[in-house]
C-alpha positions in Angstrom: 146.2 39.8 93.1 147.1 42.3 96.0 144.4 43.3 98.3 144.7 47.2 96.6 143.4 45.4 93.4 140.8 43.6 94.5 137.5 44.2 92.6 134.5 44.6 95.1 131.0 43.6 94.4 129.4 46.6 92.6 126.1 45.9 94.7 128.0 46.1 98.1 129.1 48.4 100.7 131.5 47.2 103.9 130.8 50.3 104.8 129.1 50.1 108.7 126.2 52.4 108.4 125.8 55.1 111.6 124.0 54.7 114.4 121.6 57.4 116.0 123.5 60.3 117.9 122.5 61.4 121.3 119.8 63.5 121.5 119.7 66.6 121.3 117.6 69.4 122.7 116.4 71.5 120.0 114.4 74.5 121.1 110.6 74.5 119.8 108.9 77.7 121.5 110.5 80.3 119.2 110.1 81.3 116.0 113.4 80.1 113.9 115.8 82.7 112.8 116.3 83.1 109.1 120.2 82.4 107.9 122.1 84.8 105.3 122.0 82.8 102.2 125.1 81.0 101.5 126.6 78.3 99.0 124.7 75.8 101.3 121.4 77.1 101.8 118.7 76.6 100.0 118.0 79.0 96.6 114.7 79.4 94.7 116.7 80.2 91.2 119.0 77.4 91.6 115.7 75.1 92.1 115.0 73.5 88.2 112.0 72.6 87.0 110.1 69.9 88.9 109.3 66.2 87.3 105.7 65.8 86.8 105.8 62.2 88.3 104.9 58.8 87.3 104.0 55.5 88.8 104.6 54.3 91.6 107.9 52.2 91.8 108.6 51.4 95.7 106.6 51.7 98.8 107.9 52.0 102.1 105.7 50.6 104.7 106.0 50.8 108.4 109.7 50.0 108.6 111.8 49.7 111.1 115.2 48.5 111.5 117.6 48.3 114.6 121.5 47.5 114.6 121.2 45.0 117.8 118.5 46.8 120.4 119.2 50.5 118.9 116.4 51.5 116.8 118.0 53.4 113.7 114.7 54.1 111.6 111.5 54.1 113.4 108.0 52.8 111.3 108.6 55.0 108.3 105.6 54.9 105.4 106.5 56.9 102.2 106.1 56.0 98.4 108.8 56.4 95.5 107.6 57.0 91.9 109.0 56.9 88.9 109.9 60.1 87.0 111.2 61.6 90.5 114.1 62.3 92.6 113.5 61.8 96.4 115.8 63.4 98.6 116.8 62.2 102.1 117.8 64.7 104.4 118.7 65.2 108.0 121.5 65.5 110.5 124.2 62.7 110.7 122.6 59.5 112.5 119.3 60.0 111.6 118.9 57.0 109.9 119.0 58.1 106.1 121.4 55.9 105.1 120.2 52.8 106.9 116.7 53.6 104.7 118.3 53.5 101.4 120.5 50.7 102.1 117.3 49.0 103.0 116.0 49.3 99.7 117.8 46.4 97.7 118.3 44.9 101.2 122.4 46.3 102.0 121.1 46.5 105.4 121.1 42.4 106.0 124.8 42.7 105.5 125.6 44.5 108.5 125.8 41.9 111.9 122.7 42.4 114.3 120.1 44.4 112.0 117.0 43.5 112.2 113.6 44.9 110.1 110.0 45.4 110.6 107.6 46.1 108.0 107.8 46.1 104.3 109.6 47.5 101.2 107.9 46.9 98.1 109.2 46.8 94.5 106.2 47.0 91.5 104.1 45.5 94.7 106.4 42.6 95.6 108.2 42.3 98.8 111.5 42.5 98.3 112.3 39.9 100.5 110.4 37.9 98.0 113.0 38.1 95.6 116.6 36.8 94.7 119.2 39.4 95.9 121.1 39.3 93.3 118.2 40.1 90.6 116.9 43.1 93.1 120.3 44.9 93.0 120.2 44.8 89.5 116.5 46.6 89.9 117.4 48.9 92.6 120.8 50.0 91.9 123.5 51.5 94.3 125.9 54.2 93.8 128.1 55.1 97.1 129.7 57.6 98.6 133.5 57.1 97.2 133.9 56.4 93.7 134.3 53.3 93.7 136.4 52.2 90.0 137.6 48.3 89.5 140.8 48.3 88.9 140.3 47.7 85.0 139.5 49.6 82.0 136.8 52.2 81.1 135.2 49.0 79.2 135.1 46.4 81.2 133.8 48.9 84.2 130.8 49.3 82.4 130.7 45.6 80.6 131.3 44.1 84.6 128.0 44.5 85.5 126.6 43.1 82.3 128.5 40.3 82.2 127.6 39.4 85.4 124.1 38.8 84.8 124.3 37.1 81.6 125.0 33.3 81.4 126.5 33.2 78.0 129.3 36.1 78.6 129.0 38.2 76.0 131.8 39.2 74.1 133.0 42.6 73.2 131.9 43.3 70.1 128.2 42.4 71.6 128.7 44.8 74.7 129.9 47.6 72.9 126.5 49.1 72.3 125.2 48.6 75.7 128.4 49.9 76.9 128.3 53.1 74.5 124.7 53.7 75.8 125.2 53.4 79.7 128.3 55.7 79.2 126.2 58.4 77.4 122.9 58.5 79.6 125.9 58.8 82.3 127.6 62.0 80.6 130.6 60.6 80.1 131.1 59.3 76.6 132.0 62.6 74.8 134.9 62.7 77.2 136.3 58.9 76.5 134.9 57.7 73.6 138.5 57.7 72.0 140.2 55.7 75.1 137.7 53.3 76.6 140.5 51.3 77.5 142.5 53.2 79.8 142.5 52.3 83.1 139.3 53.7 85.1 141.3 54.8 88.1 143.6 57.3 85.9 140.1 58.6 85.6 139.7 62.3 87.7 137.0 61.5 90.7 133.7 63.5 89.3 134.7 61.3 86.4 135.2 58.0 88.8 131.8 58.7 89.8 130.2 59.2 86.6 131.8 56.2 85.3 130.1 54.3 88.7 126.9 55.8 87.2 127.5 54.4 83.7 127.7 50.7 85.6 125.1 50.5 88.0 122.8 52.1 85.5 124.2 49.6 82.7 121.6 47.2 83.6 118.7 49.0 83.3 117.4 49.3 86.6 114.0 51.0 87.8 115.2 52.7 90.8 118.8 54.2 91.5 120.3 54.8 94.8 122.1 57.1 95.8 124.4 57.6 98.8 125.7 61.2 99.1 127.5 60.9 95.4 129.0 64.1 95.1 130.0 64.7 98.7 134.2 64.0 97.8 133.7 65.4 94.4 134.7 69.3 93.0 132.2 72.1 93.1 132.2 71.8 89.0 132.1 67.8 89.2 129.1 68.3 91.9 127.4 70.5 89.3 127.7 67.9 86.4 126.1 65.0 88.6 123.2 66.9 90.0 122.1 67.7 85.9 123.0 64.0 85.2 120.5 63.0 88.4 117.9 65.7 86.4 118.4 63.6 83.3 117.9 60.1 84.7 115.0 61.0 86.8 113.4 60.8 83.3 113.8 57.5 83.1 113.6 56.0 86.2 112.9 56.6 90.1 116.2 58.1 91.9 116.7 58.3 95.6 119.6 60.3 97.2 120.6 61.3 100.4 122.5 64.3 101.1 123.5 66.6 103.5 123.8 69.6 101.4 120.3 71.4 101.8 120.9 73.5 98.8 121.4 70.1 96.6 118.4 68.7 98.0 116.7 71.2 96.7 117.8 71.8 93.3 117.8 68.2 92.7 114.8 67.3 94.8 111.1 66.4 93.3 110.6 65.1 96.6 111.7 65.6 100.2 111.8 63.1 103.1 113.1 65.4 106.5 114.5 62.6 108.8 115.5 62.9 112.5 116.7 60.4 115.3 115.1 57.7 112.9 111.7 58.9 112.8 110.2 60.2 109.7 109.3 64.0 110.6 108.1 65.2 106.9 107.7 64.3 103.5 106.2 66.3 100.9 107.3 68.2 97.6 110.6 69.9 97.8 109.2 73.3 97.7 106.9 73.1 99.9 109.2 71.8 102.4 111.6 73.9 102.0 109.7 77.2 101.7 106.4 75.9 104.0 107.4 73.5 106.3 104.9 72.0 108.3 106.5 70.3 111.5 108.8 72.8 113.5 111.7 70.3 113.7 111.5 70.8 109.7 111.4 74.6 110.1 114.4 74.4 112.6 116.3 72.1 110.3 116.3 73.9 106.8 116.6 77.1 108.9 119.8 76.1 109.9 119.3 75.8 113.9 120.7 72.1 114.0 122.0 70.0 112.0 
């Protein structure tokens, strides 16, 4: 097998996560100057209806973590319930991704991190449990589509398989497969062909198709790591209904750049800078009635 078909663990990421930029000076004695709105900025009638809510699935408490002696998230508290979408948001380096990585423990892959404080999962530490079993709670979808190099079928059966000890066989996944590819949007469009290869796939449907996996499983929470930021305008429009749908089901955090999709897909908004935790609150109201100033600066489009 050549190293362009090897098959990478679903539930990792090589990926080195960023560390915190310079700092910046940001100007906080004036009143922030409204931007034209534009394709990226926030829009009230692109904004659907919000989730109403549901138990609470994760708590973050106090948490730190640091990539040698560099702090990259500084003693953030927030809580994650069910039946919403939380959106992560702030500039590059702020630490959003080193937060959700933390989740179902991705940061402990990277050399030199360190935490502080706790994450909880249905009130257990999640250091408390076997990895393998928390990844299969708390889910991960990354940045780049991420397809083995197999077919549409055994994408989805993969991560199944792997956490069964008898190895089902076809006939027995083919349900389970059918299911996770139609709460992910995608069976209408492959239901005749689920064995062609995944990577003759286009990317929004790559990405879908990584959606079908890690939510194969049936996890409580789904991760999210800027999943439309290589994808089409169209493609980006078809995830962000799909993360509408799932948040149904189960609790989804994403991080994004894209302001705009923060707010249409946001229940909840967490406003991140140089790893501290500047805001969190309901996406509206951050958005539209920001409370710190770095907040109003931020969605206002002074930095970023």
């Amino acid at each position: 097998m050549s190293a362009h078909d090897r098959v990478v663990d679903p539930f990792l990421d090589d990926a080195v996560p960023s560390l915190p930029p310079p700092r910046r000076r940001v100007r906080l004695d004036r009143t922030p100057v409204p931007v034209p709105e534009t394709q990226d900025a926030p829009r009230r009638s692109a904004v659907r209806e919000r989730g109403p809510g549901g138990p609470e699935r994760m708590r973050v408490e106090r948490l730190s973590v640091l990539y040698g002696e560099k702090p990259a998230v500084k003693d953030v508290s927030l809580p994650i319930h069910a039946g919403e979408a939380l959106a992560l948001i702030g500039p590059s380096g702020c630490g959003k991704t080193t937060l959700l990585r933390t989740l179902n423990r991705l940061t402990e892959t990277t050399a030199g991190a360190t935490r502080e404080g706790r994450v909880l999962l249905d009130g257990v530490d999640v250091e408390q449990l076997e990895v393998t079993a928390l990844r299969r709670r708390v889910a991960m979808v990354f940045q780049q589509p991420n397809p083995f190099p197999m077919s549409i079928f055994d994408n989805v059966a993969y991560a199944i398989r792997v956490q069964n000890k008898k190895r089902p066989g076809r006939r027995e996944l083919e349900p389970q497969v059918a299911d996770a590819l139609r709460r992910a949007g995608l069976w209408d469009e492959v239901a005749g062909d689920l064995d062609r290869p995944a990577l003759r796939l286009s990317g929004g449907q790559q990405q879908r198709l990584c959606i079908a996996r890690a939510i194969a499983t049936r996890p409580e929470v789904l991760l999210m790591d800027e999943p439309c930021s290589a994808l089409d305008p169209r493609s980006t429009a078809v995830i962000e209904e799909l993360i509408g749908e799932l948040r149904r089901e189960l609790a989804v955090v994403i991080v994004t750049h894209n302001l705009a999709q923060a707010h249409r897909v946001g229940d909840k908004v967490a406003f991140m800078y140089l790893g501290d935790l500047v805001e969190f609150g309901d996406a509206q109201q951050v958005f539209e009635d920001p409370r710190a100033e770095r907040t109003r600066d931020y969605v206002a489009g002074a930095f970023g």
